[in-house]
C-alpha positions as CSV (number, residue, x, y, z in Angstrom):
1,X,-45.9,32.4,-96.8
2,X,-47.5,33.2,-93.2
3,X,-44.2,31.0,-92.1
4,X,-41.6,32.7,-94.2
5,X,-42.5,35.8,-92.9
6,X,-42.6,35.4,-89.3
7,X,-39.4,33.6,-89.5
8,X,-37.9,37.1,-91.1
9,X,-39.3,39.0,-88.3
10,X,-38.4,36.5,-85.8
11,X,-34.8,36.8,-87.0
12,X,-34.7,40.6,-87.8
13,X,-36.1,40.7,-83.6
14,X,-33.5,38.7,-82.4
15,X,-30.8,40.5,-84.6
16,X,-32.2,43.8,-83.2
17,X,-31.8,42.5,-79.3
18,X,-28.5,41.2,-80.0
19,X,-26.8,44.3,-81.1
20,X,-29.0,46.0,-78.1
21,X,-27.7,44.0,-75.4
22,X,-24.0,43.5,-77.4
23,X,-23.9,47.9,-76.5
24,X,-25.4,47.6,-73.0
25,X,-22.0,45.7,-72.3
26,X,-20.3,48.1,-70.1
27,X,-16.8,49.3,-71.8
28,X,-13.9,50.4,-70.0
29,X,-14.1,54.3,-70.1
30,X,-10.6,56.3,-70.4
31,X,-11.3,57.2,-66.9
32,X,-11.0,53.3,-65.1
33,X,-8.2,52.5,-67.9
34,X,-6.5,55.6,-65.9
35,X,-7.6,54.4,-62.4
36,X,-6.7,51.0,-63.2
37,X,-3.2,52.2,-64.4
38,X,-3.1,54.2,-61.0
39,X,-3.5,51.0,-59.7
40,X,-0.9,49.4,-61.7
41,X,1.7,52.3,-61.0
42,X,1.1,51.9,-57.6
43,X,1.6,48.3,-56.6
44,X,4.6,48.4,-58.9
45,X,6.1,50.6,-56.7
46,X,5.2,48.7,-53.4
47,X,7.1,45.4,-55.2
48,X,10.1,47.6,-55.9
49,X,10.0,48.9,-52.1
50,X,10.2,45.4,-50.7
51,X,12.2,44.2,-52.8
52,X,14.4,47.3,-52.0
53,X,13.9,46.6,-48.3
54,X,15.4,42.7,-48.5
55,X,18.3,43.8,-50.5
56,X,19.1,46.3,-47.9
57,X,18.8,44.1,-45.2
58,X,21.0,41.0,-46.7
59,X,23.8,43.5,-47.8
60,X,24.0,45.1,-43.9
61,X,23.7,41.9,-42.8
62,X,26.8,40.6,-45.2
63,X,28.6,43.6,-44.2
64,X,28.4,42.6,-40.2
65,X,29.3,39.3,-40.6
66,X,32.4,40.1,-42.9
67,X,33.0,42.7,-40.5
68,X,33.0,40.4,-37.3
69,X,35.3,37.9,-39.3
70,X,37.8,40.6,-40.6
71,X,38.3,41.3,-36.9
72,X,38.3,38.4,-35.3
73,X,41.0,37.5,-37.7
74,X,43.0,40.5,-37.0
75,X,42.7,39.8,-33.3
76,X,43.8,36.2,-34.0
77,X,46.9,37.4,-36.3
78,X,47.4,39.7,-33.2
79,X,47.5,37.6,-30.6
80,X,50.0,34.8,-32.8
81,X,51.9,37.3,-33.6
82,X,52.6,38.6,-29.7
83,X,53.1,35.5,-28.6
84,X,56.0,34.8,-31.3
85,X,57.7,37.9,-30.3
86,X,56.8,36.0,-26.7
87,X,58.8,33.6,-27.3
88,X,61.6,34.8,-29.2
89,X,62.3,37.3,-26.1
90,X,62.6,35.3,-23.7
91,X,65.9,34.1,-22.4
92,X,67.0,30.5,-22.9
């Protein structure tokens, strides 16, 4: 009986700690789930920035090139085209 017993207490002690140290786990408190979606909000917003910042920089650098072959190309068209009239002007 003296075993019975003690095994009860034994078990109604550790039950007791358990649920004692299962609420001394700390919990988020609605004040970090706000900092931490502070957080959040705020290294979304550094991603979109860079990713902002390369898509700028490709497109200008897409526009320059086009730009530099448009007018080469013109200049090329030019100068083929003068030298046609060139050549159809000139006496025999």
């Amino acid at each position: 009986m003296q075993l019975g017993n003690r095994l009860i207490i034994g078990l109604g002690l550790a039950v007791a700690m358990a649920s004692v140290a299962y609420a001394r786990i700390p919990q988020d408190s609605p004040k970090q789930d706000m900092k931490d979606a502070g957080h959040a909000t705020k290294n979304a917003a550094k991603d979109t920035g860079r990713a902002t910042s390369n898509s700028a920089r490709r497109a200008g650098h897409k526009t320059k090139t086009t730009s530099k072959k448009a007018a080469n190309k013109t200049a090329r068209k030019t100068r083929h085209g003068a030298a046609k009239v060139e050549q159809k002007t000139q006496p025999y």
